[in-house]
TIVEX-865267 format. One record per atom (N, C-alpha, C, O): residue number from 1; atom name; z, x, y. Coordinates in pm, 1 decimal. Each point is the difference from the previous one (the first is absolute). Example, Ala and Ser with C-alpha at 12.3 -4.5 7.8 and 13.67 -1.06 7.14 Angstrom:
<pts>
     n   atom         zz         xx         yy
     1      N      780.0     1319.0     -569.0
     1     CA        0.0      -89.0      119.0
     1      C        0.0       90.0      120.0
     1      O       66.5      103.6       -1.9
     2      N     -138.5     -138.6      106.9
     2     CA        6.0       82.0      119.0
     2      C       73.0      -77.0      109.0
     2      O       16.9       50.9      110.8
</pts>
This chain:
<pts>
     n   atom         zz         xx         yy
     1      N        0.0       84.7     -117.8
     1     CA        0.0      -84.7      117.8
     1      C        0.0       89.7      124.8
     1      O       91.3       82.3        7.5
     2      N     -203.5      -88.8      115.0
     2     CA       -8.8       55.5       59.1
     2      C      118.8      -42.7      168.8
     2      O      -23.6     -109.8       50.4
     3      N      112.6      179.0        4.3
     3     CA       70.1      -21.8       43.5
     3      C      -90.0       35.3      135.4
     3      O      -92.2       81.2        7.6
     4      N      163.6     -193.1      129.6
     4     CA      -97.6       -8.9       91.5
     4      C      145.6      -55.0      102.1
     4      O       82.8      -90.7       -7.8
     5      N     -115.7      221.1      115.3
     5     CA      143.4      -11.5       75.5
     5      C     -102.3        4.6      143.7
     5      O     -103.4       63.4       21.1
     6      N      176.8     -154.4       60.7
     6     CA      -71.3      -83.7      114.3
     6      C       63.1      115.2      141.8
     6      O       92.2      -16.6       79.9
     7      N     -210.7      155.0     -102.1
     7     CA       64.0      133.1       85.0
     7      C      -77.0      -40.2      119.8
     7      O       18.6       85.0       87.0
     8      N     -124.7     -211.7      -31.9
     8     CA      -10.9       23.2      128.1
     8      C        5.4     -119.6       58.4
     8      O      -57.2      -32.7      104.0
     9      N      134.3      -39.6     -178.9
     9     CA      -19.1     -168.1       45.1
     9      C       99.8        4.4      150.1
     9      O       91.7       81.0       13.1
    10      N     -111.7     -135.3       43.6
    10     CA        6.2      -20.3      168.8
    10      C       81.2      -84.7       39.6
    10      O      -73.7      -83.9       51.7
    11      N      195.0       42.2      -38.7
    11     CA       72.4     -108.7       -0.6
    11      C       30.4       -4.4      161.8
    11      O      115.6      -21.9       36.4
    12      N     -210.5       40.9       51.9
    12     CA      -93.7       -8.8      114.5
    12      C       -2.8     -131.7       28.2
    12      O       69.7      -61.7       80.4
    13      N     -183.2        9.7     -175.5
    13     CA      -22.6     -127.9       17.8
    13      C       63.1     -114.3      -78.4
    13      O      -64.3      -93.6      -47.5
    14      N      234.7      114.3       35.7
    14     CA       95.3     -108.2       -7.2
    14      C       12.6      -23.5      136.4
    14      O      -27.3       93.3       75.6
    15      N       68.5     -215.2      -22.5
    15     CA       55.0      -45.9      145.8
    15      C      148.3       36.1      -35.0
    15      O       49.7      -15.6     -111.5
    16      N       -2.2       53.1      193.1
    16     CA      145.9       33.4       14.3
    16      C       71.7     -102.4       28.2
    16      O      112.5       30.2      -39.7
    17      N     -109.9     -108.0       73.4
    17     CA       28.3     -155.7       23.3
    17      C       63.3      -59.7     -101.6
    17      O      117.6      -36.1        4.3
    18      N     -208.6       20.7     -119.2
    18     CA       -7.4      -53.6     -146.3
    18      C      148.1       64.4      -80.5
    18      O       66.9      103.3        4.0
    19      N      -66.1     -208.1      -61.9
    19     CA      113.9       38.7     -139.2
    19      C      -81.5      -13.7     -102.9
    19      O      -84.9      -87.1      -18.7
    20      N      123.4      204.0      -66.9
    20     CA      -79.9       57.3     -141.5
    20      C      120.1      -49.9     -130.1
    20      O      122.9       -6.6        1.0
    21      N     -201.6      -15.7      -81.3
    21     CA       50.0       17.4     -181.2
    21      C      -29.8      141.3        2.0
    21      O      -35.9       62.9       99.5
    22      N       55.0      -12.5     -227.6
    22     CA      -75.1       99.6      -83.6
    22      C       48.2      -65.7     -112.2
    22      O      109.8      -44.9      -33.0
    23      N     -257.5       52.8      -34.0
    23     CA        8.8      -69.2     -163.9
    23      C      -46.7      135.6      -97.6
    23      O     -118.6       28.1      -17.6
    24      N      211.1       35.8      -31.2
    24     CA      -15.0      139.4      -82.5
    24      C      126.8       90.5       69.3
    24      O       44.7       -5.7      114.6
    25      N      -12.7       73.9     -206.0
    25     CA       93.4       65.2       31.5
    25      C       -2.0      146.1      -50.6
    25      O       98.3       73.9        5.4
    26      N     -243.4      -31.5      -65.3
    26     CA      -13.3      107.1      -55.4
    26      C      -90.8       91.0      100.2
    26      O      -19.1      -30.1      117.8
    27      N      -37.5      153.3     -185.8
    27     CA      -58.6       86.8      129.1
    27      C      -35.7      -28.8       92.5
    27      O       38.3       61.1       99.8
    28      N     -143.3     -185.3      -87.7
    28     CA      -47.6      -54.6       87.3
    28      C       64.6      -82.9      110.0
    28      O      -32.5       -6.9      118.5
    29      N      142.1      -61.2     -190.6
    29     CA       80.9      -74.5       51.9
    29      C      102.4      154.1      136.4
    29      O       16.4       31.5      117.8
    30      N       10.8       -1.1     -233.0
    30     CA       55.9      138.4      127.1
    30      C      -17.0       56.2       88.0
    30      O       77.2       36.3       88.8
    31      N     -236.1      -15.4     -111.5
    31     CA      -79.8       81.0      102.1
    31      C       21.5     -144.0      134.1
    31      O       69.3        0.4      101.8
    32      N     -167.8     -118.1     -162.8
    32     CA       -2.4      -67.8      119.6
    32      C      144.0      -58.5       49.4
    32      O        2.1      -48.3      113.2
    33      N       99.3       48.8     -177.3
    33     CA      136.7      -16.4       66.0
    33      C       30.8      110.7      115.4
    33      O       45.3      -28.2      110.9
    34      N      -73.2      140.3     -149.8
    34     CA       23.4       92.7       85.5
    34      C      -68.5       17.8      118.6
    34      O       64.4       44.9       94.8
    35      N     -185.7      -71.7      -79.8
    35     CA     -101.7      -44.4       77.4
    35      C       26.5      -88.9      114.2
    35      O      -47.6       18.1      112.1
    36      N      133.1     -124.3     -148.4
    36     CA       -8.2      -85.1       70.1
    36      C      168.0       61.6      104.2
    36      O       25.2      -14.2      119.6
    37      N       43.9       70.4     -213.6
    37     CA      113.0        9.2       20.1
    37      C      -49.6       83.6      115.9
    37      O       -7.1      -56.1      109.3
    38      N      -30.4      191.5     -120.0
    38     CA      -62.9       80.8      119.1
    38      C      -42.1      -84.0      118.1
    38      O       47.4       50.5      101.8
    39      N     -130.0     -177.7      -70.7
    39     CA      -51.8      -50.3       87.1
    39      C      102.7      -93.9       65.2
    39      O      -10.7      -46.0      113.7
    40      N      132.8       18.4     -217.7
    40     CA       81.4     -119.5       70.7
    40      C      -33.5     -134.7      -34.9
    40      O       33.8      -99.0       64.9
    41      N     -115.5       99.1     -191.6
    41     CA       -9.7     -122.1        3.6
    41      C       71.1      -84.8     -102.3
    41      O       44.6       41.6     -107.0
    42      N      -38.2     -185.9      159.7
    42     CA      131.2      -68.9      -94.7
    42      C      -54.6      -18.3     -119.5
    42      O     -117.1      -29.2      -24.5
    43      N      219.5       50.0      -61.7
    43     CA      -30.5      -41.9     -168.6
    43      C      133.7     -108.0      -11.0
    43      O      115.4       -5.7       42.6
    44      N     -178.2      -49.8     -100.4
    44     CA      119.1     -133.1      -44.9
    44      C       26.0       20.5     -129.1
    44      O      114.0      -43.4      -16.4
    45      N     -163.0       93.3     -105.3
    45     CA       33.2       43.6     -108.2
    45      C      -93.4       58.8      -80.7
    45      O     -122.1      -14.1        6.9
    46      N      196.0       92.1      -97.2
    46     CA     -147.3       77.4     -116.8
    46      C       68.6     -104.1     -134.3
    46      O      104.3      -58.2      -29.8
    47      N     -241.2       82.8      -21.7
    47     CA       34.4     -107.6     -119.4
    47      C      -90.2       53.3     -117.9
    47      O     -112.2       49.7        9.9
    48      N      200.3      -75.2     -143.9
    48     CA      -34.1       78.7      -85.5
    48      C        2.1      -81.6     -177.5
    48      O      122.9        7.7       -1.4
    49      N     -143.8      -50.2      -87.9
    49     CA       23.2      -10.2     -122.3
    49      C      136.7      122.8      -23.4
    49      O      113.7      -41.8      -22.2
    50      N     -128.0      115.3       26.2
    50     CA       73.1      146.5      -94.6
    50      C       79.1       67.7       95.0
    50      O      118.1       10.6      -33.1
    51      N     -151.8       42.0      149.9
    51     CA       65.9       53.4       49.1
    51      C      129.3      -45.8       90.6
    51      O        3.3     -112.2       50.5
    52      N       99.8      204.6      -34.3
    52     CA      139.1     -118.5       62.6
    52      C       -0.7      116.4      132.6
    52      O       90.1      -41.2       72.9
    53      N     -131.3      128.0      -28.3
    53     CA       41.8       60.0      122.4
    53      C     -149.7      130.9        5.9
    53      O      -49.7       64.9      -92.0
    54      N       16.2      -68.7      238.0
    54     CA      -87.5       23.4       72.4
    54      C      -10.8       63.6      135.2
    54      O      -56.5      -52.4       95.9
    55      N      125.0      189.4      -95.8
    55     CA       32.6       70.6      107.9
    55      C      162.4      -70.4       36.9
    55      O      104.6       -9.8      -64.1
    56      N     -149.3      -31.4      203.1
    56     CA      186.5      -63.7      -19.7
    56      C      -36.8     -187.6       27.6
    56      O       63.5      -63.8       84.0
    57      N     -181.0       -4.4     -176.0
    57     CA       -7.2     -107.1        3.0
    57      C       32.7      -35.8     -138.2
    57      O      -47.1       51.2     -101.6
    58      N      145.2     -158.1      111.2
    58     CA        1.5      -71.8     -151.5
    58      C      -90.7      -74.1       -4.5
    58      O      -16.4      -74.9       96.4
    59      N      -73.7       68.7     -208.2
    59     CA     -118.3      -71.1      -55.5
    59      C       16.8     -149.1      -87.9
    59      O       54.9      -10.7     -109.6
    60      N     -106.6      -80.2      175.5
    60     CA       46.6     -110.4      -33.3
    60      C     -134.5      -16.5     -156.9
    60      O      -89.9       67.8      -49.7
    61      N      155.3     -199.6       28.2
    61     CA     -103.8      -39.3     -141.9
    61      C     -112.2     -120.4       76.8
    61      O       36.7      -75.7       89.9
    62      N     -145.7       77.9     -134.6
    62     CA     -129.7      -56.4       62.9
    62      C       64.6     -108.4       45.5
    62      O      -20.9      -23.1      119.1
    63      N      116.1      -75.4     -193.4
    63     CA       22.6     -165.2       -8.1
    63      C       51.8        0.2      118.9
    63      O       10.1     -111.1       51.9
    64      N       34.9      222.4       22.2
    64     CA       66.9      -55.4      152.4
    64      C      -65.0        8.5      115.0
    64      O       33.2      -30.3      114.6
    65      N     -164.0       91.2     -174.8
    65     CA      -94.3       40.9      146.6
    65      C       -5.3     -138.1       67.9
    65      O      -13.1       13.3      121.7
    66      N       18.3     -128.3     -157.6
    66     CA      -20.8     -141.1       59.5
    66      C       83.4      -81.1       73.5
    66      O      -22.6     -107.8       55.1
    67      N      177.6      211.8      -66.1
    67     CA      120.8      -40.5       68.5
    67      C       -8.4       79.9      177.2
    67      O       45.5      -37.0      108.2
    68      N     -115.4      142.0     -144.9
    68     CA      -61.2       89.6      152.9
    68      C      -94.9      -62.1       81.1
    68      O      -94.0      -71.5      -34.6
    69      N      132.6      110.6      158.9
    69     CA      -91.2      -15.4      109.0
    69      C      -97.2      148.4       37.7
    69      O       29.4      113.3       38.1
    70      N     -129.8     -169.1      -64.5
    70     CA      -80.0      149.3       -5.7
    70      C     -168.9        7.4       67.9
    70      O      -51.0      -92.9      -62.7
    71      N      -15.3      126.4      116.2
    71     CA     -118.5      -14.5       59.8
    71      C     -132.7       62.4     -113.7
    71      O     -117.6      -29.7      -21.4
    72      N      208.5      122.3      -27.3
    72     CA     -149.4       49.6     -102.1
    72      C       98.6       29.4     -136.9
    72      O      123.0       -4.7       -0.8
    73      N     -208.8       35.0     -109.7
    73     CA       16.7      100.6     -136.9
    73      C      -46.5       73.0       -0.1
    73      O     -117.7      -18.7       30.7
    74      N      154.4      156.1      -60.2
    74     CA     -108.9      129.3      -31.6
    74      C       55.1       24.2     -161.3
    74      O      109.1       21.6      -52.7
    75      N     -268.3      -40.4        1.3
    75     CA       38.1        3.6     -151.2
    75      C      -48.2      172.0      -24.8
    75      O     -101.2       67.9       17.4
    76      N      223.9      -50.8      -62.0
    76     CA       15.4      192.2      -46.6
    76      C      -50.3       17.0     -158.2
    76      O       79.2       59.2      -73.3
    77      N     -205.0     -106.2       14.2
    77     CA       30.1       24.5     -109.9
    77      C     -143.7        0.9      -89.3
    77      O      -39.4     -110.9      -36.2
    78      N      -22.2      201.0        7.3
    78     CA     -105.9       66.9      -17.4
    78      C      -36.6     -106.9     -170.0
    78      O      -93.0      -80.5        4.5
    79      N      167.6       94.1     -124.6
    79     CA       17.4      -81.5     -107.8
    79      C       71.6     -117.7       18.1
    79      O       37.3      -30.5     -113.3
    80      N      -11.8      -22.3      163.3
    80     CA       49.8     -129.8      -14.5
    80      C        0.0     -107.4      143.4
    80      O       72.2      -93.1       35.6
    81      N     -180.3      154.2       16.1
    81     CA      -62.3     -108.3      143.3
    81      C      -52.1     -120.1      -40.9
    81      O       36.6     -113.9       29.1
    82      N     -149.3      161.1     -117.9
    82     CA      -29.5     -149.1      -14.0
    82      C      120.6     -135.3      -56.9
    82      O      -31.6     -116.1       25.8
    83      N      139.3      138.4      -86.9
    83     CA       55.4      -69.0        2.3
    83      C      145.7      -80.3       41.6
    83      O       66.7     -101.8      -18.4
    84      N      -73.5      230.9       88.9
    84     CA       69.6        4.6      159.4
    84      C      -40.6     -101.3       98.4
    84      O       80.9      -81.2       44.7
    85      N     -229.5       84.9       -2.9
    85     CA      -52.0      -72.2       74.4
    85      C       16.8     -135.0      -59.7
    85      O       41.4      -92.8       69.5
    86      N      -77.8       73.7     -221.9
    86     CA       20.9     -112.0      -31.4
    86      C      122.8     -127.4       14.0
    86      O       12.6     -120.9       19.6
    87      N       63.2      244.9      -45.2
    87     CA      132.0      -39.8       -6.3
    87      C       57.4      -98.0      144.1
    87      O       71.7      -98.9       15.4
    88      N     -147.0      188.5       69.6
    88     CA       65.4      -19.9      139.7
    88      C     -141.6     -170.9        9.4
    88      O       23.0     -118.2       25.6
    89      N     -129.7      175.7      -53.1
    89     CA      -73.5     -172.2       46.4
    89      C       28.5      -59.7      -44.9
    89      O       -9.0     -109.4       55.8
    90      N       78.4      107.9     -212.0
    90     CA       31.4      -92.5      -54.1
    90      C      134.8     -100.3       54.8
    90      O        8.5     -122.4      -10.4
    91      N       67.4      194.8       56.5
    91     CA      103.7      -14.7       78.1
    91      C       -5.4       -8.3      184.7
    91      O       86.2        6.2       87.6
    92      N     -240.1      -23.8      -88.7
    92     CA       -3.1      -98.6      145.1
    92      C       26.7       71.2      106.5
    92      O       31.9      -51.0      107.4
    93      N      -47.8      233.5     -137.1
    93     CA        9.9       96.8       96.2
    93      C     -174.0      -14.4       46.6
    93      O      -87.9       20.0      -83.8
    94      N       57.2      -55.6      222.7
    94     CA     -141.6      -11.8       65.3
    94      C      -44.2      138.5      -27.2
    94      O       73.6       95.2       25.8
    95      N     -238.6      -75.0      -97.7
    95     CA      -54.3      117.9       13.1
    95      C       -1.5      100.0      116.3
    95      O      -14.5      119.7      -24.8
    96      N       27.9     -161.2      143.5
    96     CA       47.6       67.2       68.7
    96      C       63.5       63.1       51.0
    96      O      -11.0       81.7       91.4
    97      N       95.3     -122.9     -158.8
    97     CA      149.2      100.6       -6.4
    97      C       28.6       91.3      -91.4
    97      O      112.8       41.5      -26.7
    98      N     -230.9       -3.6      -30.4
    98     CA      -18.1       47.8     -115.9
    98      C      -11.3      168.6       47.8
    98      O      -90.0      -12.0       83.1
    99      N      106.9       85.7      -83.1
    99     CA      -49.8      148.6       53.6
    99      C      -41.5       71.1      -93.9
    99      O       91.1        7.0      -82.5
   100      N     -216.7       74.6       35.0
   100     CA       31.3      117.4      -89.2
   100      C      -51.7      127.8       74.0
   100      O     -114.2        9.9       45.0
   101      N      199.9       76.2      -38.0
   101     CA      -61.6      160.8        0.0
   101      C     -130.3       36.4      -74.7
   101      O       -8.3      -20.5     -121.1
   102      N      -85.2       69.9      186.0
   102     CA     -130.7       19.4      -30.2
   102      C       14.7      150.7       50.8
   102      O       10.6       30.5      118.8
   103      N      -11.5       69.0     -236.7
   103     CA      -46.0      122.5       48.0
   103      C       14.9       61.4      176.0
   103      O       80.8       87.8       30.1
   104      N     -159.8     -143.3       54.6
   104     CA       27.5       68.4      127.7
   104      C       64.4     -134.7       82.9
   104      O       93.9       27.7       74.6
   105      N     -134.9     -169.8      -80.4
   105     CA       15.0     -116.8       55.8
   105      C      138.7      -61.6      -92.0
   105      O       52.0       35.0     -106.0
   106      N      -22.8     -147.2      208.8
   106     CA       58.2     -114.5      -56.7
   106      C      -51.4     -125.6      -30.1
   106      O      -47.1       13.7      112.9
   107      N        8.4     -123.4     -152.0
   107     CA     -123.9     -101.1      -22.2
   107      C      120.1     -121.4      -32.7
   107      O      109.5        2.9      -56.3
   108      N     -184.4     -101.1      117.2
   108     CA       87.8     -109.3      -68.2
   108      C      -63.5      -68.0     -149.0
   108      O     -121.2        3.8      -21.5
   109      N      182.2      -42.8      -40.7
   109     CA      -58.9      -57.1     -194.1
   109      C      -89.6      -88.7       86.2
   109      O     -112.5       26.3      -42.4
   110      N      103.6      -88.7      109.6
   110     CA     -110.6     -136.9       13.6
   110      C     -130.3       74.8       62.2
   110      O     -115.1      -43.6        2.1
   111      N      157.9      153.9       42.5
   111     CA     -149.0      121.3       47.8
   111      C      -51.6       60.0     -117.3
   111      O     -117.6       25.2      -26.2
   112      N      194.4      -10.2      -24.8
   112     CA      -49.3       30.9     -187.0
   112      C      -78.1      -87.7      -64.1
   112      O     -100.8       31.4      -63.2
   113      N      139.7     -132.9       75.7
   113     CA      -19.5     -152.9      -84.9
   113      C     -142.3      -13.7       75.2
   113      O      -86.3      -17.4      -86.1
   114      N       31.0       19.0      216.4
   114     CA     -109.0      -25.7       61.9
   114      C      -75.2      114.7      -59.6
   114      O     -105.1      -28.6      -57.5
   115      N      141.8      152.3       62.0
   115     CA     -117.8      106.6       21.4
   115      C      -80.5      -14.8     -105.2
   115      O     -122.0       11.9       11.2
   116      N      219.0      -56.9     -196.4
   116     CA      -31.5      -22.6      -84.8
   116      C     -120.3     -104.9      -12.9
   116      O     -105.5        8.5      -63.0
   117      N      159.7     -115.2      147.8
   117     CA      -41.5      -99.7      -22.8
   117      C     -146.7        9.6       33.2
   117      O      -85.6      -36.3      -80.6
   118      N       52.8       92.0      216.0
   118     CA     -119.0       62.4       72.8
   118      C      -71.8       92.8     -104.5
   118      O     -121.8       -7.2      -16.2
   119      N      196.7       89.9      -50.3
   119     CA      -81.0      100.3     -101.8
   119      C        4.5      122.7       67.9
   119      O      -52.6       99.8      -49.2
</pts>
């Protein structure tokens, strides 16, 4: 399995404004925790299946992301997005609030869902 760590993604173009999830709590999840942490921007929680602590955030279990007030998700998680994302539409989180790290960008899932759709 080829491991793919997000060394120039830009967390630039988050609004600072916004309150973030992070959904992953593993490399990726770290890197962009830290990321954001550098810029000041609010995280309302990291959230994880497995993991219970995350720099100095305790990591909640997915089932409570719905008890938060939150403006976006950034899903941290290279194997298990697609059903991450699912998880969250299925549960009535708007695609737009959807975030994933793309290599140099950030994209929202419903910009995904179009580009596809376009071809």
């Amino acid at each position: 399995m080829k491991k793919i760590i997000f060394t120039h993604w830009n967390s630039d173009d988050l609004p600072k404004d916004e309150r973030y999830v992070i959904y992953g709590a593993g490399e990726i999840g770290e890197f962009v925790l830290l990321e954001l942490l550098k810029r000041d921007i609010s995280i309302v929680a990291v959230v994880d299946k497995n993991v219970k602590k995350l720099l100095n955030f305790d990591v909640i279990k997915p089932e409570l992301i719905f008890n938060l007030t939150f403006d976006k998700i950034i899903v941290c998680s290279n194997i298990w997005q697609k059903e991450i994302v699912e998880f969250l539409i299925t549960n009535f989180v708007k695609e737009e609030k959807i975030v994933l790290p793309m290599g140099n960008d950030i994209i929202t899932y419903k910009e995904i869902a179009k580009m596809l759709k376009n071809g």
